[in-house]
N, C-alpha and C positions, 0 to 999 in steps of 0.2 A: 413387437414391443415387449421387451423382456422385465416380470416385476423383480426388484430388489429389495435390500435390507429393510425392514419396517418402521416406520420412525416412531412404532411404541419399542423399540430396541435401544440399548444405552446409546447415549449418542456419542461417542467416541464408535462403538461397535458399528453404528449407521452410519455416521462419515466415514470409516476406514470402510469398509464394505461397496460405499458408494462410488467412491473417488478410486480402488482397485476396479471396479466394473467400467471408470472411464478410460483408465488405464489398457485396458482389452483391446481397443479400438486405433487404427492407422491414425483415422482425422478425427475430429469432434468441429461440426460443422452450424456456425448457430445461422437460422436462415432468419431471424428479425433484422428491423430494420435498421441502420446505420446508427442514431441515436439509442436505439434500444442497447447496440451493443458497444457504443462507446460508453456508458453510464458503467455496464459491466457484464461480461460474461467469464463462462467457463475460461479458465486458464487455460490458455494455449490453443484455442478452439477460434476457426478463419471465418471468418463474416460473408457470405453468400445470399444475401437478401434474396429473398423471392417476391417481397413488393418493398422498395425503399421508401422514404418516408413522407415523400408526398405522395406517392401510388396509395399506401395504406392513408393516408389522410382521406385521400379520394373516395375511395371502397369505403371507408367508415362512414362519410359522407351521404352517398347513394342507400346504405343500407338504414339509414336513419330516416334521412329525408325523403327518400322516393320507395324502394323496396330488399328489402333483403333475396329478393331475385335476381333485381336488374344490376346488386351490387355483385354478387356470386357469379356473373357473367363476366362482369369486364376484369373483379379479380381475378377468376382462372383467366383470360386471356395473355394477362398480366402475370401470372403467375408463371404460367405453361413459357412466356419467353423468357423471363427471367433462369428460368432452369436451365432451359437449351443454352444463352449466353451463357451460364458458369460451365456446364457440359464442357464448351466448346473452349471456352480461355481459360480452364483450370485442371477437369478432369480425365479431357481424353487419352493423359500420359499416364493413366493408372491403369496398373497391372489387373488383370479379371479375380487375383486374390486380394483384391483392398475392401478394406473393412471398414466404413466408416459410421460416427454416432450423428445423427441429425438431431438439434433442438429448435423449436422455439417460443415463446412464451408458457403454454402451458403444454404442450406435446399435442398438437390440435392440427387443425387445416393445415398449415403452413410449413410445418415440417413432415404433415403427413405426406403431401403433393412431392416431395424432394424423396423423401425417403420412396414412397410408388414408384419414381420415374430411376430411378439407383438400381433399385431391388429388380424391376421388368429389364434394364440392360443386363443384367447377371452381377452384381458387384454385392457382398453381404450388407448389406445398409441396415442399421436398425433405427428408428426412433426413441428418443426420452421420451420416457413414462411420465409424465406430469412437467417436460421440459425446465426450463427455466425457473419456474417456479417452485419446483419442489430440489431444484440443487441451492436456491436461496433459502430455505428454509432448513436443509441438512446442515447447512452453512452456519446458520444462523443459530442453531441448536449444536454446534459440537463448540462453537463460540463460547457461548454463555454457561454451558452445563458440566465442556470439558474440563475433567479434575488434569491439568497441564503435570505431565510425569518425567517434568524436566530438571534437571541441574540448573538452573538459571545462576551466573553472572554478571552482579549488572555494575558496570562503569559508572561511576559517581565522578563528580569532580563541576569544580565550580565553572561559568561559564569563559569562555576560551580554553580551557586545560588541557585541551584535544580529545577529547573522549571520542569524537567521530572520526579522525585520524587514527585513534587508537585498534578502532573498533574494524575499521578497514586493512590496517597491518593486519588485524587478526585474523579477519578474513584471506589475505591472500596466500597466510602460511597455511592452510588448510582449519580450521577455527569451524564452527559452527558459531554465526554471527545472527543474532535479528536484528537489523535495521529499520527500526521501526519508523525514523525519520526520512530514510529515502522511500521506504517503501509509500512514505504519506508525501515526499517531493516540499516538505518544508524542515526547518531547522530548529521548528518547537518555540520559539517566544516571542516577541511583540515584532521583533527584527528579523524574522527568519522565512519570511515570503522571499522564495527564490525566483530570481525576475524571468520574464516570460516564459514560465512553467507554472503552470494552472495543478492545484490540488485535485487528483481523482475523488472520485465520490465518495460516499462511506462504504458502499455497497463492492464498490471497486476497489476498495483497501480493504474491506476483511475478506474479500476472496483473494487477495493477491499473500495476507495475513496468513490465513488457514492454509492455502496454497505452500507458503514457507516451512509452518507449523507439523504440517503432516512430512515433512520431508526429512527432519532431525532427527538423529539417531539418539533415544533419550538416555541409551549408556554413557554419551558424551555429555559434558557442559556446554550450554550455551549463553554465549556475552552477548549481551544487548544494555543498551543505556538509561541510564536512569532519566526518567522522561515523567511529565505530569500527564493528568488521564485525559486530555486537547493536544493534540500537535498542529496545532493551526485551527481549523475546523472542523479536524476531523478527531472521534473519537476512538481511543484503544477501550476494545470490550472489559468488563468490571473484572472478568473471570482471571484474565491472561495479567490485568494490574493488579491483582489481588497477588496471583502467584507470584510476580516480578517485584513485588514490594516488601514482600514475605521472605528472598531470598538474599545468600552472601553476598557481601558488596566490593567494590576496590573501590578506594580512594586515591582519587588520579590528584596529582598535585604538579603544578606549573609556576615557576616564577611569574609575577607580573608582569613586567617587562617581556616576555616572551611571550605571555596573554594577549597582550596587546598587539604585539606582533603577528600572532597566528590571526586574531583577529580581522585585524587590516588586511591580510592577504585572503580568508576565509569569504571578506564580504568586500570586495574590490568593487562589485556593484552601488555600493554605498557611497567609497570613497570616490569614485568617476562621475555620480549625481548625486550631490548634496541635497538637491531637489526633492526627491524619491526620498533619501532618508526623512526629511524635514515632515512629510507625512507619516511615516511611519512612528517619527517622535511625539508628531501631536497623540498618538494613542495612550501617552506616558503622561497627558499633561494631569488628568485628574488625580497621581498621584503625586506628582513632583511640581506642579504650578507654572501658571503659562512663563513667569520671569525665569526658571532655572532652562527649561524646555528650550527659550527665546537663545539665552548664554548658550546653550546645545548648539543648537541650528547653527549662531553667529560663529562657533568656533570652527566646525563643518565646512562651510562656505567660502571660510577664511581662509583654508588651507593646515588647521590646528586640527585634522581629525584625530591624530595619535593622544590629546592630550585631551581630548570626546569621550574618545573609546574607553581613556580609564578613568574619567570621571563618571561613567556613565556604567563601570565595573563596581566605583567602590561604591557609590551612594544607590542604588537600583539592581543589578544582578548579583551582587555578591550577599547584601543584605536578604532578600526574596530566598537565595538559597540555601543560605543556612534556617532559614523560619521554617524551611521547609522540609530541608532533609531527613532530620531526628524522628520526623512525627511520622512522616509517609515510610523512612525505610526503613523498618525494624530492629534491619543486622546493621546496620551505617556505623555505632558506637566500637563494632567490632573490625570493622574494613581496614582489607588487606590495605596497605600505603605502598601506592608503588608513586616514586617522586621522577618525575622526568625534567632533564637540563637544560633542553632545548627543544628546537621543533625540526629538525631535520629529520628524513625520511629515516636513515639509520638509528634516531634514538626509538622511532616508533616504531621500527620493526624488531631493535634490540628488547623492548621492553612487550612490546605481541607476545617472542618469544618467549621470554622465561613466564611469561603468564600462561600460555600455554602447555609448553616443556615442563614447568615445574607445577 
């Protein structure tokens, strides 16, 4: 178990330092249990439980209720199979030079037993120092403290304009993109829960966040959207909004008629169940009253979504975002205007381009 960067060190210098040291390693193997690693772990790092999560229910169980003895019995038993099963369906195709990092919860019993039984067949295995816990806390501290030494770009424009259209062209000409909205798996406002796709954690979006963040080369610009500090329920750290609010802006500009169109086609989920929406609009009623809400739904239902969509643009999202822009993004007054004609894939990649190129 090797110590690394000190987290009385800046923390930019302790996250970079931390995350090259994960870098070293073939695998990075978290051995907690299924739960523990759906919630969140290390990027890129394969789940090998060595008790899953009725096992450790059990073992916590025994150790409480009857003895921390007779619990430390059936876990190693439990434990010692569980290693031999990953041994046998995962590892025995690895060469005698693989290197791998073992974590889990706090770098304790449980990755110790994985990394013993690695290291005695000859394979370099090391364990985390402090596991899980202390890469949530590097995590947690390069968040909040890092002064971000980016170019930020951030796509402004009213809702439907294509900014996530945009922001995707820009990604696949080669762009340095943060998607802050996929990476949180919702679309940012009352309407933008993406149907059977559950929002990751918070714990699971700033490592997937940080994950991003350390990967951009800060000589370049990076475009990301102009977003409020909730993307559903989950929140963007104060540090990274602070920076993103601070910086130059475009102003994305779309006909309405084309708004409304991207729209319809953006959220097809909507218009295939009126139902589904009809909930989602009751969340609107405390500002706009169960009678305008009621007209919503009814036009919905009826088959009148196109003429929903923009009443539902001009009296509720278009209003919201101008209340809102001025104050939160400081350069807004100054933003680039780039005006788009259409929505076809060609105008969004024509326009990527000369934001990028130029």
């Amino acid at each position: 178990m090797r110590k690394i960067a000190s987290m009385e060190d800046s923390a930019t210098d302790s996250a970079t330092e931390f995350f090259s040291y994960l870098g070293e390693f073939d695998t990075i193997i978290d051995v907690r249990s299924p739960s523990e690693f759906a919630e969140d772990h290390i990027p890129g790092a394969i789940n090998c439980p060595v008790l899953n999560d009725e096992e450790r229910a059990r073992v916590g169980t025994l150790y409480k209720q009857v003895s921390p003895f007779d619990a430390k019995k059936i876990g190693a038993a439990l434990v010692s199979k569980n290693i031999a099963a990953h041994i046998e369906e995962s590892f025995l195709v690895k060469p005698r030079n693989w290197r791998p990092l073992v974590y889990c919860w706090r770098g304790g019993n449980r990755s110790g037993a994985m990394t013993h039984v690695l290291g005695r067949i000859g394979w370099q295995a090391e364990q985390l120092d402090g596991g899980y816990k202390e890469y949530r806390k590097r995590v947690n501290l390069a968040l909040a403290e890092w002064h971000y030494p980016y170019q930020f770009q951030v796509v402004c424009g009213t809702t439907g304009s294509g900014k996530s259209r945009l922001l995707h062209a820009l990604g696949a000409i080669g762009a340095q993109v943060l998607d802050l909205e996929g990476l949180a798996s919702h679309r940012g406002s009352v309407l933008g829960n993406l149907p059977c796709e559950l929002q990751p954690s918070q714990k699971a979006f700033e490592s997937q966040l940080w994950d991003r963040l350390r990967r951009f080369n800060p000589s370049l610009p990076i475009f990301v959207e102009s977003e409020s500090k909730k993307i559903g329920n989950l929140r963007v750290p104060e540090a990274l909004m602070q920076a993103i609010r601070q910086s130059a802006c475009i102003s994305v500009r779309l006909p309405q008629v084309q708004r409304v169109r991207l729209l319809m086609e953006d959220y097809t989920h909507f218009v295939s169940d009126p139902h589904f929406l009809a909930t989602r609009l009751d969340c609107l009623v405390y500002l706009h009253g169960h009678e305008k809400i009621d007209r919503w739904k009814e036009m919905a239902s009826s088959g009148d979504m196109a003429a929903m969509v923009n009443e539902l643009l001009e009296n509720h999202y278009d209003p919201a975002y101008l209340r809102s822009i001025d104050r939160n993004f400081v350069q807004y007054p100054k933003a680039r205007v780039l005006e788009l004609s259409d929505i076809s894939d060609e105008c969004f990649h024509s326009a990527a381009e000369a934001l990028y190129r130029g």
